[in-house]
Structures are given as C-alpha cells and as structure tokens.
TORKOL-4160 file (C-alpha; in steps of 0.2 Angstrom, whole numbers, padded with zeros to 4 digits, m for minus):
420
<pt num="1" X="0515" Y="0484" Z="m0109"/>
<pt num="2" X="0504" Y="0498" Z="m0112"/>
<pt num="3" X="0492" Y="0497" Z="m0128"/>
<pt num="4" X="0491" Y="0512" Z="m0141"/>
<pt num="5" X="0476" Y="0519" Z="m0149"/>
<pt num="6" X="0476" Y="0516" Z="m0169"/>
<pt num="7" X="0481" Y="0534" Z="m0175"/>
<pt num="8" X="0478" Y="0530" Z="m0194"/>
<pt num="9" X="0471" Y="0516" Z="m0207"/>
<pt num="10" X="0470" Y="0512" Z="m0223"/>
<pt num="11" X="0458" Y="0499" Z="m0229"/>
<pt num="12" X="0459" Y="0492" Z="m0246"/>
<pt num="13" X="0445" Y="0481" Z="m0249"/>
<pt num="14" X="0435" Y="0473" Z="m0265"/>
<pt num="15" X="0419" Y="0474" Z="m0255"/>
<pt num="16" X="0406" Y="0485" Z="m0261"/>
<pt num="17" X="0402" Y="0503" Z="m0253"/>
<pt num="18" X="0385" Y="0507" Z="m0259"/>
<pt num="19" X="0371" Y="0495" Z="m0270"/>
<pt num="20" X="0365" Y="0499" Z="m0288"/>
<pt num="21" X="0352" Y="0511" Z="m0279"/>
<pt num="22" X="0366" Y="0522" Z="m0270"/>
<pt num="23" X="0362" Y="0512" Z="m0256"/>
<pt num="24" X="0375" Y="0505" Z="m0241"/>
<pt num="25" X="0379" Y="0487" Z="m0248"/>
<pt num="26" X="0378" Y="0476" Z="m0230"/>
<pt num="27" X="0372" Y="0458" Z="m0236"/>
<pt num="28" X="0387" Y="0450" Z="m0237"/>
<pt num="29" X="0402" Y="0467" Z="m0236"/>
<pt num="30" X="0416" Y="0469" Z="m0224"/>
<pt num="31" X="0415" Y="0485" Z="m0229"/>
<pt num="32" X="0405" Y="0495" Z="m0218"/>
<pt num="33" X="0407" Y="0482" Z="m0203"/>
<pt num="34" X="0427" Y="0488" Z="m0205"/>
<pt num="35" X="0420" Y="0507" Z="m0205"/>
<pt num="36" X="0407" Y="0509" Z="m0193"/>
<pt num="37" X="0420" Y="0502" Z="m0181"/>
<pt num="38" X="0438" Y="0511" Z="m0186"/>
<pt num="39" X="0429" Y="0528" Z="m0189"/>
<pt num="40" X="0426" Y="0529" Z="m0171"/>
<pt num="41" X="0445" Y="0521" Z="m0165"/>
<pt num="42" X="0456" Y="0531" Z="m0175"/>
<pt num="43" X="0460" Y="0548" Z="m0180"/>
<pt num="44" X="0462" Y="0546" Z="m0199"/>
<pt num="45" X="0454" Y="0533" Z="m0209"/>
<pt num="46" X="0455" Y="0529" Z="m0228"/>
<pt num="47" X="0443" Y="0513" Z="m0236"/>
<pt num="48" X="0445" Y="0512" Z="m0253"/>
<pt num="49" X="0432" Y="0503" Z="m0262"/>
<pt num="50" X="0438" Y="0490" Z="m0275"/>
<pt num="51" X="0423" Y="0481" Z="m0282"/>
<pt num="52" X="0423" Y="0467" Z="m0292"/>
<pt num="53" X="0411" Y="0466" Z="m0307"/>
<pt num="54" X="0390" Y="0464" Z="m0305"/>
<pt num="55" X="0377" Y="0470" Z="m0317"/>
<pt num="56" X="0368" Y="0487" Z="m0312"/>
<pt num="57" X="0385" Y="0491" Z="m0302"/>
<pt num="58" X="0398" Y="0507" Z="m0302"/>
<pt num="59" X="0414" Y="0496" Z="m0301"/>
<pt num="60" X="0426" Y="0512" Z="m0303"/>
<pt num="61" X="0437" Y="0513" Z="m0287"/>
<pt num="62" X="0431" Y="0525" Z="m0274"/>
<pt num="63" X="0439" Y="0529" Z="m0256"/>
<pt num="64" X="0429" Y="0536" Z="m0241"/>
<pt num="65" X="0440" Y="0546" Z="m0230"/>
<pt num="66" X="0435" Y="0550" Z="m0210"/>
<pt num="67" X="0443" Y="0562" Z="m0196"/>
<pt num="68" X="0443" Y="0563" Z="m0179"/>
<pt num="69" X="0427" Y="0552" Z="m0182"/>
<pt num="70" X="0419" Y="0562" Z="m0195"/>
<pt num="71" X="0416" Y="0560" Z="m0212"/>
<pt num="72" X="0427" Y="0571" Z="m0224"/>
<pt num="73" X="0423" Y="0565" Z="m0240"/>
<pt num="74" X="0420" Y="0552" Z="m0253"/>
<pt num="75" X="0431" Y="0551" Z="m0268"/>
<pt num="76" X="0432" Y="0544" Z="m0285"/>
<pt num="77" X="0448" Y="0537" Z="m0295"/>
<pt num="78" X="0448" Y="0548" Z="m0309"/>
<pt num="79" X="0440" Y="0539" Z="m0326"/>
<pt num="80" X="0456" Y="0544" Z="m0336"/>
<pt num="81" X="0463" Y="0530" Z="m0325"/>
<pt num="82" X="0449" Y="0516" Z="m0327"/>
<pt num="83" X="0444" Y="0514" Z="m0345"/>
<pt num="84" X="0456" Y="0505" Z="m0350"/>
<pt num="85" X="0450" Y="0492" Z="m0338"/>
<pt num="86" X="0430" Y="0493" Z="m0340"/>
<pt num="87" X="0422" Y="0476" Z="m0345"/>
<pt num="88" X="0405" Y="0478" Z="m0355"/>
<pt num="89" X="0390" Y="0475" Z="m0345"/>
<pt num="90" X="0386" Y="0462" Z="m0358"/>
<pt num="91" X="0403" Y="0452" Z="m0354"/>
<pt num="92" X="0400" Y="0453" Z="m0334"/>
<pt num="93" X="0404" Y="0435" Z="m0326"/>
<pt num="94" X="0408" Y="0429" Z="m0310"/>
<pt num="95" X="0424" Y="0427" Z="m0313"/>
<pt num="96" X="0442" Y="0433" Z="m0308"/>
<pt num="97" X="0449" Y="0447" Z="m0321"/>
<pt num="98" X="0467" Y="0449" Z="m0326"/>
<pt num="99" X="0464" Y="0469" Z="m0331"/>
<pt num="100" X="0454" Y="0472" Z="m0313"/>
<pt num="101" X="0471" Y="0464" Z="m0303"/>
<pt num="102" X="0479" Y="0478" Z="m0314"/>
<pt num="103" X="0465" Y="0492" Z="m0309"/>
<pt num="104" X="0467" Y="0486" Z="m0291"/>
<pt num="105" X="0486" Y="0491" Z="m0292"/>
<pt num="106" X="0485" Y="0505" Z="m0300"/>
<pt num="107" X="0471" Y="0515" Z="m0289"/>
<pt num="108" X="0479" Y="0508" Z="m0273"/>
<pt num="109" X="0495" Y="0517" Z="m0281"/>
<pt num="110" X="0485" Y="0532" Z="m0286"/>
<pt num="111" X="0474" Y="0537" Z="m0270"/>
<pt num="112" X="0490" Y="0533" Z="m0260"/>
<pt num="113" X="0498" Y="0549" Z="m0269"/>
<pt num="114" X="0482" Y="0556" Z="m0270"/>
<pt num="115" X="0482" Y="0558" Z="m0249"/>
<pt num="116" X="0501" Y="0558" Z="m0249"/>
<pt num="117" X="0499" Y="0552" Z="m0230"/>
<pt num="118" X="0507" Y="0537" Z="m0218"/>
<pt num="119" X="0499" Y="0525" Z="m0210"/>
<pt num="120" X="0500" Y="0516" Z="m0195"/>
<pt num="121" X="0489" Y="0501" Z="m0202"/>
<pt num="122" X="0486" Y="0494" Z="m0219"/>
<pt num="123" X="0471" Y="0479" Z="m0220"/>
<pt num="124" X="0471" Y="0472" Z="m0238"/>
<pt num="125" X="0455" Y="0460" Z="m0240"/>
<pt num="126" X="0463" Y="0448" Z="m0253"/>
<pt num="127" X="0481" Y="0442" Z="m0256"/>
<pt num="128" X="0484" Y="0455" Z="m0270"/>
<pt num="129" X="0481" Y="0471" Z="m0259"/>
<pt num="130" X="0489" Y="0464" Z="m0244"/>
<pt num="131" X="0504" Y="0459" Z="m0254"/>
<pt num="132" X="0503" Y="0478" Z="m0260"/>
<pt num="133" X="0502" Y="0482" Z="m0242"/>
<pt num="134" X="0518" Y="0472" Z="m0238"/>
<pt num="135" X="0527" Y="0482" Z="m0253"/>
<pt num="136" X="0519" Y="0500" Z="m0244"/>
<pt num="137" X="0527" Y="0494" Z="m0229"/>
<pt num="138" X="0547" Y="0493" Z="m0235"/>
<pt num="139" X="0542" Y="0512" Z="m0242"/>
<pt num="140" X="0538" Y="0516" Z="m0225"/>
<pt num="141" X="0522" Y="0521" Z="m0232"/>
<pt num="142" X="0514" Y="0509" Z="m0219"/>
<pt num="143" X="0520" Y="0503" Z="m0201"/>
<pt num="144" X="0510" Y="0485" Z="m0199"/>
<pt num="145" X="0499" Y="0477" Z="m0211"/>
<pt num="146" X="0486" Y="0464" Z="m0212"/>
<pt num="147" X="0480" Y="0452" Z="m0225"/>
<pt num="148" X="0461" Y="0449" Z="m0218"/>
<pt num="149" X="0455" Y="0432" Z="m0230"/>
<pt num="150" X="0438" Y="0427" Z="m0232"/>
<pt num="151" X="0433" Y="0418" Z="m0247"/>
<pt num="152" X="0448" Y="0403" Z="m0248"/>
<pt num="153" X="0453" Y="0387" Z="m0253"/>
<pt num="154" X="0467" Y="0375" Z="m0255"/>
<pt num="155" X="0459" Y="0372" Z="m0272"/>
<pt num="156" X="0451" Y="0387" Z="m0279"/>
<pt num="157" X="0452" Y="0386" Z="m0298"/>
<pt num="158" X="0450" Y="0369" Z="m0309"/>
<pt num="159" X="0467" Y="0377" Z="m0318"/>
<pt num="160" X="0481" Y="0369" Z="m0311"/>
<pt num="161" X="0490" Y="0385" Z="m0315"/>
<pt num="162" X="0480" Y="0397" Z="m0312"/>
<pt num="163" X="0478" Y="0387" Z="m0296"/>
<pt num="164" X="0496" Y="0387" Z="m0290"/>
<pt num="165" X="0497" Y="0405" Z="m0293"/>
<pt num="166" X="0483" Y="0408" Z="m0283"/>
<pt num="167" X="0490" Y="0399" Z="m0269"/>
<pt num="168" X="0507" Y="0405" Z="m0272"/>
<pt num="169" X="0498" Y="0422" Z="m0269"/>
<pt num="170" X="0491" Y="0417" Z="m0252"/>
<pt num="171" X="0508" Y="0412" Z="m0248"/>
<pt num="172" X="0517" Y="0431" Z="m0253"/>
<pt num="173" X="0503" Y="0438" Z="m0242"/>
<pt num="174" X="0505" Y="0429" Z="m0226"/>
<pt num="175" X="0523" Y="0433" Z="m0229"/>
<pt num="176" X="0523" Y="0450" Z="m0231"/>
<pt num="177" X="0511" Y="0454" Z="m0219"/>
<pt num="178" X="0512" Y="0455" Z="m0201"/>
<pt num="179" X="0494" Y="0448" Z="m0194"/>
<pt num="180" X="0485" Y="0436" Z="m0205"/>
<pt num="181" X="0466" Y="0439" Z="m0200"/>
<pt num="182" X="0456" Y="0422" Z="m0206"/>
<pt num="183" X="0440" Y="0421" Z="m0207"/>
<pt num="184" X="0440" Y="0402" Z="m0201"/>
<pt num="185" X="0452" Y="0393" Z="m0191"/>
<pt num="186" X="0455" Y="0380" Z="m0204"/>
<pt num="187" X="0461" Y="0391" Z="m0217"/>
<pt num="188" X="0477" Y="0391" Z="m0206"/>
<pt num="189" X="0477" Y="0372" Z="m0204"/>
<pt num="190" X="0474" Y="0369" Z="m0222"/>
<pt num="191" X="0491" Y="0380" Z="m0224"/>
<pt num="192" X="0499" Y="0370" Z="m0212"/>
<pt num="193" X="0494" Y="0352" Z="m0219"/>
<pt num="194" X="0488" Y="0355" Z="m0235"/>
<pt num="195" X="0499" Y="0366" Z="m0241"/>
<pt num="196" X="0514" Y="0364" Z="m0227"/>
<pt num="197" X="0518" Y="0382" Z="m0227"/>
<pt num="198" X="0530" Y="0385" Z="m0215"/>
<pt num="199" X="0520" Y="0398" Z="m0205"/>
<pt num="200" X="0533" Y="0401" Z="m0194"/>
<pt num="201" X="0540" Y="0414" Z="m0207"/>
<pt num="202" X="0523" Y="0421" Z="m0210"/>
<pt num="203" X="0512" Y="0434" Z="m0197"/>
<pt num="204" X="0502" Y="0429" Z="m0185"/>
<pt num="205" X="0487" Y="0422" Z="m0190"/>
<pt num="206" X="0471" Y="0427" Z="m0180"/>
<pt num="207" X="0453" Y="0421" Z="m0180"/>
<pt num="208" X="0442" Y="0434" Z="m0185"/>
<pt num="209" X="0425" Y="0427" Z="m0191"/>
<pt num="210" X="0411" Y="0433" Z="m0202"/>
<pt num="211" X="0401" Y="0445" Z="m0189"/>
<pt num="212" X="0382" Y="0449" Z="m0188"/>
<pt num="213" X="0376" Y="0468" Z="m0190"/>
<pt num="214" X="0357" Y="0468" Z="m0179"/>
<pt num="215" X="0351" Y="0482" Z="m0192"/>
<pt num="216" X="0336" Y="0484" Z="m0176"/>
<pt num="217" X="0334" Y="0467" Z="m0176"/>
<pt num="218" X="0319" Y="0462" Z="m0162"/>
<pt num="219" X="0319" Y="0445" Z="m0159"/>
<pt num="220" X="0300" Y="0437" Z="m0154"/>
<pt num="221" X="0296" Y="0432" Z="m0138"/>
<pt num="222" X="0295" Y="0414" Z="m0133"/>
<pt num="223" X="0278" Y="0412" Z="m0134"/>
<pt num="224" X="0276" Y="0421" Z="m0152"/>
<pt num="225" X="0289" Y="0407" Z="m0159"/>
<pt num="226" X="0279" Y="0399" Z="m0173"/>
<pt num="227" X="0287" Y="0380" Z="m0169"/>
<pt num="228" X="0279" Y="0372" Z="m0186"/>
<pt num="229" X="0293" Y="0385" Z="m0197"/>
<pt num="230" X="0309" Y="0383" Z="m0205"/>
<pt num="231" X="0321" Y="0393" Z="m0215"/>
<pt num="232" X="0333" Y="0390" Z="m0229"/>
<pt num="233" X="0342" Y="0404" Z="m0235"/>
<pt num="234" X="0357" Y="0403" Z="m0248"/>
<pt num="235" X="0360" Y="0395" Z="m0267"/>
<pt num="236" X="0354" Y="0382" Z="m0276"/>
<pt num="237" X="0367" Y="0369" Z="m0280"/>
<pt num="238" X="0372" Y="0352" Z="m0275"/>
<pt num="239" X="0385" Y="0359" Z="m0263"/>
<pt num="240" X="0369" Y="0367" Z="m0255"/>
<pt num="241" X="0359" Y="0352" Z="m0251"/>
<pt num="242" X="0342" Y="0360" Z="m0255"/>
<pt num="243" X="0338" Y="0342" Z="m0263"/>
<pt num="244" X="0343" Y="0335" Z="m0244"/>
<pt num="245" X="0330" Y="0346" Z="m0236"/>
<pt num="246" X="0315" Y="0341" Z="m0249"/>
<pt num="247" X="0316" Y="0323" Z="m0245"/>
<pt num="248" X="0318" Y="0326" Z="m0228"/>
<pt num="249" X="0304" Y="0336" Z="m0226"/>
<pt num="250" X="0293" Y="0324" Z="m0234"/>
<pt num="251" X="0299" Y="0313" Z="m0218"/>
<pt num="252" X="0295" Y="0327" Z="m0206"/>
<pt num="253" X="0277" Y="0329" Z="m0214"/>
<pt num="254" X="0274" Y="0313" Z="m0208"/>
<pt num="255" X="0279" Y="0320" Z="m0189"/>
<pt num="256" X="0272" Y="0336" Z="m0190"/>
<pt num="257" X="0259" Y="0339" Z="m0206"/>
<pt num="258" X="0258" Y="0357" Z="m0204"/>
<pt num="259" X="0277" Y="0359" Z="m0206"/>
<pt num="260" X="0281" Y="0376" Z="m0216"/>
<pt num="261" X="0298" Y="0379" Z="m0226"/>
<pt num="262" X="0303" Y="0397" Z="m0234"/>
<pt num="263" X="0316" Y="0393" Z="m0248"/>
<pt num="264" X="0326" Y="0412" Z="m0251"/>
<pt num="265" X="0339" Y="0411" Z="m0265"/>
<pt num="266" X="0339" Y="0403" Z="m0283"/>
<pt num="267" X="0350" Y="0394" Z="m0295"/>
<pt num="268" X="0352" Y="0380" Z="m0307"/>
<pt num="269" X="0340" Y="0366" Z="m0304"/>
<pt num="270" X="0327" Y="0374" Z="m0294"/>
<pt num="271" X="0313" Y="0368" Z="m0307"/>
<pt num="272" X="0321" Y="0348" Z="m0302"/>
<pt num="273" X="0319" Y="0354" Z="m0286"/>
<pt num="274" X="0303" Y="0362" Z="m0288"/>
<pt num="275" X="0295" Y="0346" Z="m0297"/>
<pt num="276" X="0302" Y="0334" Z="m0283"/>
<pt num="277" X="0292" Y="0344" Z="m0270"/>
<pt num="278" X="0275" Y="0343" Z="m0280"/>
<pt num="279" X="0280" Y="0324" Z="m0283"/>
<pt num="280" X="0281" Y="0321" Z="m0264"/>
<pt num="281" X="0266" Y="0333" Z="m0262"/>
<pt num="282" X="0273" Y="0346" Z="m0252"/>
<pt num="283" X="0266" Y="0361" Z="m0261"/>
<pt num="284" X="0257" Y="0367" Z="m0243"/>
<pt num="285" X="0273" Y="0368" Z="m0235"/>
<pt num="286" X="0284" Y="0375" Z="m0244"/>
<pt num="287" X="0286" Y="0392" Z="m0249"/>
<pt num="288" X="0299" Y="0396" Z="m0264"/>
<pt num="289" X="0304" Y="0416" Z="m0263"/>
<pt num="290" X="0317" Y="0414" Z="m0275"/>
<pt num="291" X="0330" Y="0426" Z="m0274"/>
<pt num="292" X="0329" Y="0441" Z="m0260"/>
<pt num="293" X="0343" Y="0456" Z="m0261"/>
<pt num="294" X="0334" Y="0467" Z="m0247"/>
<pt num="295" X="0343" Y="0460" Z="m0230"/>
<pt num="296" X="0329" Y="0469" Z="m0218"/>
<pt num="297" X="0316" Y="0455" Z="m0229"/>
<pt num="298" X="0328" Y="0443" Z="m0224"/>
<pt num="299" X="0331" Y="0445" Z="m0207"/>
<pt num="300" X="0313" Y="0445" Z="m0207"/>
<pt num="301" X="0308" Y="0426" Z="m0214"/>
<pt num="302" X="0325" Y="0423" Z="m0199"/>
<pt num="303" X="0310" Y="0431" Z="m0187"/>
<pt num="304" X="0298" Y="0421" Z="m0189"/>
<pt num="305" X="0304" Y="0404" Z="m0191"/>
<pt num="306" X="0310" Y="0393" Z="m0178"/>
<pt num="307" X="0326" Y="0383" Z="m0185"/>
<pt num="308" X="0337" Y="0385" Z="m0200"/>
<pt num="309" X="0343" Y="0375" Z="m0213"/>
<pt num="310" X="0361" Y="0372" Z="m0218"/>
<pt num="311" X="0363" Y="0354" Z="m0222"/>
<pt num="312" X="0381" Y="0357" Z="m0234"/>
<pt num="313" X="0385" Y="0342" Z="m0246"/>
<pt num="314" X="0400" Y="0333" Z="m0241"/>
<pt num="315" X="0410" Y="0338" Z="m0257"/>
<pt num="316" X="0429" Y="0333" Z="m0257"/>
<pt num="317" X="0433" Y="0350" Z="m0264"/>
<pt num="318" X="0419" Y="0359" Z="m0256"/>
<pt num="319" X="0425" Y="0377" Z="m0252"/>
<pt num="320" X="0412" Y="0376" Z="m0238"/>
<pt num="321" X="0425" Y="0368" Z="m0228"/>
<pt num="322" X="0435" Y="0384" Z="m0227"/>
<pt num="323" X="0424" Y="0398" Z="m0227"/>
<pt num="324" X="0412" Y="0405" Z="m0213"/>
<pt num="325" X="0395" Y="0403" Z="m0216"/>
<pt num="326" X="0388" Y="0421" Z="m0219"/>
<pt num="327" X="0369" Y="0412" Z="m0216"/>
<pt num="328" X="0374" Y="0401" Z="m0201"/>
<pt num="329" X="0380" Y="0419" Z="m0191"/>
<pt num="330" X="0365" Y="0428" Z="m0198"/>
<pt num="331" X="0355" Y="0415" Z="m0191"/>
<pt num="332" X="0362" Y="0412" Z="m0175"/>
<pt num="333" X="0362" Y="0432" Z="m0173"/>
<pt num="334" X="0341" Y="0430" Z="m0176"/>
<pt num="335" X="0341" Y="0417" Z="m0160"/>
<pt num="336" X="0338" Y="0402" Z="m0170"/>
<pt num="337" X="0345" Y="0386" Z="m0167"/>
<pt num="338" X="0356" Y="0380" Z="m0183"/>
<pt num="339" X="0354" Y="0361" Z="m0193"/>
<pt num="340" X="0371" Y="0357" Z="m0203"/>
<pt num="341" X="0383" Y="0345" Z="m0206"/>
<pt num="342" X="0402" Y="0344" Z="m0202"/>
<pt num="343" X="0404" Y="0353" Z="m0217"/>
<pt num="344" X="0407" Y="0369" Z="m0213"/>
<pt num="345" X="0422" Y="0375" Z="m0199"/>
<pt num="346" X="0407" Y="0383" Z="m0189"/>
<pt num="347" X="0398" Y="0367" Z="m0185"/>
<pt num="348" X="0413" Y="0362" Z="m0170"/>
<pt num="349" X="0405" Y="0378" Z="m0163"/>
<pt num="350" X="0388" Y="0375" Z="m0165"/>
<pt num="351" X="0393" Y="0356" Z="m0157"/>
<pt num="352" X="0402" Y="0366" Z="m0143"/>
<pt num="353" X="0391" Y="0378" Z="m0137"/>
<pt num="354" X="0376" Y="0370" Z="m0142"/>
<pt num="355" X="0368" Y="0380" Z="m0155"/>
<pt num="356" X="0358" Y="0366" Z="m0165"/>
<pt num="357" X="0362" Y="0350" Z="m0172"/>
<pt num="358" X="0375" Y="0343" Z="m0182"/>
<pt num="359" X="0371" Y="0329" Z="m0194"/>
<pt num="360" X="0374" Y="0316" Z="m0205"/>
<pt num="361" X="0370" Y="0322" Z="m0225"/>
<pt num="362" X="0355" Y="0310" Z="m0224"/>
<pt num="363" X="0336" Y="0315" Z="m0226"/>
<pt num="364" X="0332" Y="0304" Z="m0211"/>
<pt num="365" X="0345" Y="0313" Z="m0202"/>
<pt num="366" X="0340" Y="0329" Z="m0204"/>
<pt num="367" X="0322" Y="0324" Z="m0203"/>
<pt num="368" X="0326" Y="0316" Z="m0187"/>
<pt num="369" X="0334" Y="0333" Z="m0179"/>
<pt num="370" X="0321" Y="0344" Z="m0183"/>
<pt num="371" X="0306" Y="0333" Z="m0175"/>
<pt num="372" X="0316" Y="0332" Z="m0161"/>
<pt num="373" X="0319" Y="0350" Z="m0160"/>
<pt num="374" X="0300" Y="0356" Z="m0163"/>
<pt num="375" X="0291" Y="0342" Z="m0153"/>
<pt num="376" X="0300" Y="0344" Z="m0138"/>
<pt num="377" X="0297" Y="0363" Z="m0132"/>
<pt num="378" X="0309" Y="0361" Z="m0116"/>
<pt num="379" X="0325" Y="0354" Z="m0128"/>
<pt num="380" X="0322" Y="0368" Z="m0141"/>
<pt num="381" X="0320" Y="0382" Z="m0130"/>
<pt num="382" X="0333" Y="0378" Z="m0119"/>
<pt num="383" X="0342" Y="0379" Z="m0135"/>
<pt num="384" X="0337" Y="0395" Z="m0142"/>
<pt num="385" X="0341" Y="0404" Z="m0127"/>
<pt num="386" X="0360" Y="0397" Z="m0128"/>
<pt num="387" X="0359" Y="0404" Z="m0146"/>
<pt num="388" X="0355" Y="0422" Z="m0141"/>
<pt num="389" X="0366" Y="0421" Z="m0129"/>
<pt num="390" X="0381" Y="0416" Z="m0139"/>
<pt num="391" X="0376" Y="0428" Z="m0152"/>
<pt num="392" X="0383" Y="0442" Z="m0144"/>
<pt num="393" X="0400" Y="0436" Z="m0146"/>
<pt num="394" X="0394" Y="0435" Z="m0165"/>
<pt num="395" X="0393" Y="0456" Z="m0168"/>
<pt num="396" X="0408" Y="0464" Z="m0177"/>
<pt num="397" X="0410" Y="0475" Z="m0162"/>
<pt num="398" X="0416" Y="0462" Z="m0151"/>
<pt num="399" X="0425" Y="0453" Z="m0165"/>
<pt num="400" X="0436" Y="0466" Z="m0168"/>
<pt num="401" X="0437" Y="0472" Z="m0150"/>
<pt num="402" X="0446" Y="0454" Z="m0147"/>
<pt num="403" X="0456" Y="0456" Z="m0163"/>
<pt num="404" X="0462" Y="0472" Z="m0159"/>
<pt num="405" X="0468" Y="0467" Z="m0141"/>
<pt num="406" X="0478" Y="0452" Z="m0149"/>
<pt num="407" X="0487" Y="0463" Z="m0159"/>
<pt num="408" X="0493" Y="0475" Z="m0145"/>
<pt num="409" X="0481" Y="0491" Z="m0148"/>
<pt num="410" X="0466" Y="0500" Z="m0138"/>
<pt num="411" X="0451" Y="0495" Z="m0144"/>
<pt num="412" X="0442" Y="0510" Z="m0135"/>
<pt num="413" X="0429" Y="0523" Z="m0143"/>
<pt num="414" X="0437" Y="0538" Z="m0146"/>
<pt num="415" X="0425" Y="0549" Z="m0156"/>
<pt num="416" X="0404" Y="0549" Z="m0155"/>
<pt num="417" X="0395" Y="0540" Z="m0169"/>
<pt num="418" X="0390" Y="0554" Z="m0181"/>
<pt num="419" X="0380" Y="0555" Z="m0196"/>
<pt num="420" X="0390" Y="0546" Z="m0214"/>
C-alpha cells in the first residue's frame, strides 16, 4: 500500500520554545527536533508550548504555527486565561502541579477553538495531553494520535496514590492513542511485566529514542585526540555515580598520571565530592565547571576529550533504567566512545554495536576500562570510528524518518528549509 504525506499536525508538548533570553531552548527539548523536521513534511503545523515551571522563565502557553513550510506566526494564550494558574517565582519547585494539569487542559481547549482546524495527527508528549488527544479524536477533531513518552517509571512518585494515578494515566494514554512512541524499549516491557497491561488493547508501541542535534559540530581529527581526557557531564547525586568516577580515577592516576577529568553539572554533595578529590590528591586532574546551561560550551568539553563517563548507580528504583540517556546520545553523536553500567536501556546498544564499555559499578572496574581504552591506541580508535559511524543513526532526522515509515506515511521533504 501506498504511503500518504502528513497533511496537518498538532504538537502539544511541555517542552520549552525559547530560554530566559528569548533564545531556542535545544539542551534537553523535543521541541524543536519535532519542528525543524514536521515544518518541512506537512502542509499545516501547530506546536503549542506547555512549559512546566523554571525560574527566569515565561511559562504561559504559546503555539508556533507553519504553512506550506513557512512560519506564520507565534501566539500567546491570552493572560485572562492563565492567572488563575500562575505560581510565584518564589514557590517554583521541581515538582508536578495540580493547577498546570488544569492550565494544560484549558489552553489545549482554547488554541484548538482559536485555529478551529482538523487534524490529521495529534503527538501529546505526556500522558495528560495524549489522553486529551484521544478525547480530540472521538470529536473528530483529530484522525490518529500519539502519546510520545520520555521521562517514565513504573514507580515515579514515593505516594502510593499519587503513584497509582500516575500510572493509571499512562495506562488511559496507551489506550486512547493509536502509536505509543517510547523513548526506550523497556518502557514497553516494564508495561508488560511490571505493570501487566495488556498492550494488546493499546497502540502500537514504537521505539523512538532521544536524538542528537550537530549544531555544526566538527569532530577532531585522529591525531588531534587528546587520549589523557575525560568527560563527565550530568548531576550530582548518588544515582549519578560521580563518587564512583573519583576513586576510580585515583586508580587510573596510577596508570596514566597525567589523566585529566572535566566534571559539568552540580548538585548536592559536590563539596563531599570535592573534598574526597583533594583527599586522594587529584586537584591536577580534575577540572569542576559546575553547572553549564550553554549547549555549544558543552559539546565543546565532548570535543576535546576522548571517553565519557556514565557509570549510573544500580538503584532498585532508579529511573535511569527507563529513560534515554540524553548525555550518552550527546556523547556518541561527538564520536566518543561511552563507559556505563547496565543501568541505563542504551547500554545493550553500546554492548552491540560496540560503542564503549559496560561495566561493573566498581572503581576498579571503571579504572580498568578506561586504561584499556587510552593505552591501547589501535582498540580505542578502532572504537571511535564505530561510534561516528553509528551516530548517524542517532540524528532526529533519521529517527523520525524510521518512525514515520512504521506508521504508514511519507517521510519525504516537501518544502525548503526557511528562516523561523
């Protein structure tokens, strides 16, 4: 059977559009990857903007409207509509807020009457606004729908209420929709076996991993490889294993004294961690950069190092074990080869295609991988050249290409990229 175009869709998505400078927000959004590529494939497109609360932040709900791959314009839910849902910069937590569930309803509600259009596709990037989306679709206001789920976990919240309903949620979602676009395969096995939803009654559940945007990235040459640096890059936590990668860099010193770490991202304990460094005198390798917002100064420590660090904490309810490693795909599209445990799903592919080392949550074990990694140049740049070549299956271009074929349209270009 021939495969359609996608005529129209509608994106609702708690990703941010823009930073506190006005800027495009790309560190860790789905936003712009889901633009930059349905702008192009379909004749109307509608992302509204949903964001959830952060300091410095506009959080009232915009859309971004493009057609015929051009953008129209950029509108804001009116504030008549929001105040009653505003939370005090002062009160601003990391947490989930009953009155934004509410505000996510209503504008969803509002810039669907707004545009008064249908839509061949609805994407709802949480188990509210796909369950939303399921409820557009018996108005006929939508055709298919998807729920695309990325930050999940059999169990989220300590509150065994709160819990149930979240999961509860999940389970209305996959329901209601017709593709279930996960962003690791064992989201759907936890369903299965954890949970024991019978996905039989639900969509079809798709793989569609956390992608990597090159914003001009140039990766060194071989020779430029400085092979005496490493990278960490995420939180500071016990799930994080930062505390792993100090004593075990005390046991690569040992190896390779000149061994250099840059440490980006911050949080509790990094004055323990800190002290433990000077303790086992590694104040000459190790760099602490605290935290870094600015991807491009990101992508640039990637650059120059040589391996990077993900060595997760075998927690029993460590969400790790369900969501895609946003810093293991950011390092793999920078051609470095990847240390991590079996923590996180992506580690059976970095096993597979061999993209770095999986390990035990040891220090000696990670010591161990990386010496064998930077003092034997034929194994790690035999290495490194699997992981540039694997990272071209890691851009959202080809991620959604492949999605979109499974799901029976055209993934073709049909307009030229213009200016947003």
């Amino acid at each position: 059977m021939k495969s359609s175009y996608l005529k129209s869709a509608f994106i609702a998505t708690t990703s941010h559009l823009i930073d506190g400078g006005r800027a495009r927000e790309v560190q860790s959004s789905l936003s712009w990857p889901l633009i930059d590529y349905f702008y192009l494939r379909c004749e109307r497109l509608v992302v509204l903007e949903l964001p959830l609360p952060r300091k410095g932040m506009v959080y009232r709900p915009q859309a971004v409207r493009y057609l015929n791959g051009k953008f129209i314009e950029r509108k804001i839910m009116p504030w008549i509509l929001c105040w009653p849902f505003i939370i005090p910069q002062n009160q601003l937590r990391p947490r989930t807020y009953l009155r934004l569930k509410i505000r996510d309803i209503v504008a969803v509600v509002w810039f669907m009457l707004f545009y008064r259009q249908r839509y061949e596709l609805f994407i709802g990037v949480e188990s509210l606004l796909a369950i939303l989306g399921g409820f557009l679709k018996k108005l006929g206001v939508a055709r298919k729908t998807v729920y695309y789920i990325s930050d999940w976990a059999p169990r989220r919240y300590r509150n065994n209420l709160l819990n149930w309903f979240y999961i509860k949620m999940d389970w209305w979602a996959c329901l209601l929709s017709d593709f279930i676009w996960n962003f690791t395969y064992t989201i759907g096995e936890a369903r299965r076996n954890i949970l024991k939803f019978p996905m039989e009654k639900a969509g079809k559940e798709l793989w569609v991993p956390f992608g990597f945007i090159p914003d001009g990235v140039a990766l060194p040459q071989e020779k430029d490889i400085d092979l005496r640096r490493l990278v960490y890059c995420g939180g500071i936590g016990p799930e994080y294993g930062v505390d792993l990668i100090i004593d075990g860099l005390a046991l690569i010193k040992k190896e390779i004294p000149n061994i250099k770490l840059d440490i980006l991202g911050s949080g509790g304990g990094v004055e323990v961690l800190q002290d433990r460094a000077k303790h086992l005198g590694l104040d000459e390798n190790i760099v602490w950069h605290g935290y870094i917002s600015n991807r491009q100064e990101i992508l640039s420590y990637y650059l120059k190092a040589a391996v990077s660090l993900a060595p997760y904490a075998p927690l029993e309810n460590s969400v790790k074990r369900y969501g895609d490693v946003i810093k293991i795909r950011e390092a793999i599209g920078c051609g470095l080869p990847v240390i991590t445990t079996n923590v996180p799903p992506s580690h059976k592919e970095i096993l597979e295609k061999g993209l770095g080392e999986v390990i035990d949550y040891s220090p000696e074990s990670l010591a161990s991988a990386v010496i064998r990694l930077l003092n034997n140049r034929d194994y790690y740049f035999s290495m490194r050249r699997r992981v540039i070549e694997s990272s071209k299956d890691n851009l959202w271009e080809n991620i959604y290409d492949r999605t979109l074929q499974a799901m029976g349209y055209d993934n073709r270009v049909l307009y030229a990229r213009g200016f947003q």
